[in-house]
TIPA-85935 format. One record per residue (C-alpha): residue number from 1; residue in three letters; x, y, z. Coordinates in steps of 0.2 Angstrom, whole numbers, plus 5000, padded with zeros to 4 digits. Example, Ala and Ser with C-alpha at 12.3 -4.5 7.8 and 13.67 -1.06 7.14 Angstrom:
BEGIN
rodo  numar  xx  yy  zz
1  ALA  5062  4978  5039
2  SER  5068  4995  5036
//
This chain:
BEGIN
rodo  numar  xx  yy  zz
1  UNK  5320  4829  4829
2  UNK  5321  4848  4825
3  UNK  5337  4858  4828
4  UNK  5338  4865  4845
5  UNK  5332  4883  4844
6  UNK  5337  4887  4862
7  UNK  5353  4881  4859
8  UNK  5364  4896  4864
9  UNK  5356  4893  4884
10  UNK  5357  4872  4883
11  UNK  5376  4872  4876
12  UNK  5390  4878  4877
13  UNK  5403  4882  4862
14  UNK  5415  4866  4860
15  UNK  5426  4875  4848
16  UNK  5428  4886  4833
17  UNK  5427  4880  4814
18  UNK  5432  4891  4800
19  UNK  5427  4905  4809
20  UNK  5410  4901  4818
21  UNK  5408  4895  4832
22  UNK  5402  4876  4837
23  UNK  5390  4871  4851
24  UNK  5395  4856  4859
25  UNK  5395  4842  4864
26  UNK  5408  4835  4849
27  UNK  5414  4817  4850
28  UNK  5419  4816  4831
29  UNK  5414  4808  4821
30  UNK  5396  4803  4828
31  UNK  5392  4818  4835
32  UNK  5396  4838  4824
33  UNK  5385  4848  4837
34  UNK  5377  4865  4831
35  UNK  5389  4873  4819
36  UNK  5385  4894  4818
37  UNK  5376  4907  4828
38  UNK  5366  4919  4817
39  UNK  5363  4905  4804
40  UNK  5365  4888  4814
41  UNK  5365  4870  4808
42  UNK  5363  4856  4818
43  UNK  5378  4845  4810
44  UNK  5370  4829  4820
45  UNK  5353  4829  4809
46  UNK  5361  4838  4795
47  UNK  5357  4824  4779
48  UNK  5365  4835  4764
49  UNK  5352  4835  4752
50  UNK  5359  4851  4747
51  UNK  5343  4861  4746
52  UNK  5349  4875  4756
53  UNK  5364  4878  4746
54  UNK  5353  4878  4731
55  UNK  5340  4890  4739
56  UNK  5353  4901  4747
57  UNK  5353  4917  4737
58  UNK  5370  4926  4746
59  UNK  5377  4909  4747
60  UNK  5380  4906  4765
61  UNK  5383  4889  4764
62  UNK  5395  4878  4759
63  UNK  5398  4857  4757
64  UNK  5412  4851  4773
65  UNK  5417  4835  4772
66  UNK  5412  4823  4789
67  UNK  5420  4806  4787
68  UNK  5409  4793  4796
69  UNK  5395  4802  4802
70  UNK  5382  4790  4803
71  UNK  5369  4802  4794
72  UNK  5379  4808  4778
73  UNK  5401  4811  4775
74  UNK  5397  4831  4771
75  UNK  5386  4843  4779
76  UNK  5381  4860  4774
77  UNK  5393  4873  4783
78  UNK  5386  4892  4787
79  UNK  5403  4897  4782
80  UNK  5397  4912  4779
81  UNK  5384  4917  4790
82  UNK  5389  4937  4792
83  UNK  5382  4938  4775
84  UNK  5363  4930  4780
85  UNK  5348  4942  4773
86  UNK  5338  4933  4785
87  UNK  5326  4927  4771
88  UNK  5324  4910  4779
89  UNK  5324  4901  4760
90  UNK  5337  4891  4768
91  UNK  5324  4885  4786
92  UNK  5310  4882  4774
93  UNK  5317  4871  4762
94  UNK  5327  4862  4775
95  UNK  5319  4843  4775
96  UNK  5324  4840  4793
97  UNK  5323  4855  4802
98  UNK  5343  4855  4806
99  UNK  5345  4873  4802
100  UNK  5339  4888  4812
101  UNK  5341  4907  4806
102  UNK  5338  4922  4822
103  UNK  5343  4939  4817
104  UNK  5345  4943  4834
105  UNK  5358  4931  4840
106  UNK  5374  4934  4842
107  UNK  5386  4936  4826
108  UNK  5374  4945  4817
109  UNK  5383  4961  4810
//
């Protein structure tokens, strides 16, 4: 199942991580929810191949450990999101389709 592209109406934010907000629900360490706005990853069917990092050309991403997770112990963090180009390398080469990229959500500068 695909990353929730209407997440922003179904959720509601849970808490702020290094910056960016998360969409809820969290019950750590099952379930992460949607971590970002403008670039968002969905932490719950996040697998950490690493392709987006690799992709990435301003690196908005990096690796953020998640112990017991029952899909991998790291995600990919949008840690960085205000500095998205919006090219979309990073929803393309995503295997899973956890990440979604809207320039016209919130957080977008």
């Amino acid at each position: 199942m695909a990353i929730d592209p209407e997440f922003e109406e179904n959720r509601d934010i849970a808490e702020d991580h290094e910056g960016h907000s998360v969409w809820g629900p969290v019950e750590e360490p099952e379930t992460l929810g949607i971590h970002g706005t403008h670039v968002a990853v969905d932490f719950d069917i996040c697998i950490a191949d690493g392709a987006c990092l690799e992709d990435c050309p301003v690196d908005v991403f990096e690796w953020v450990d998640t112990p017991d997770h029952p899909e991998s112990e790291i995600k990919a963090d949008p840690a960085h999101e205000d500095q998205c180009i919006d090219c979309m390398l990073c929803v393309d080469v995503c295997p899973v389709d956890a990440i979604d990229v809207d320039p016209g959500r919130a957080g977008r500068i």
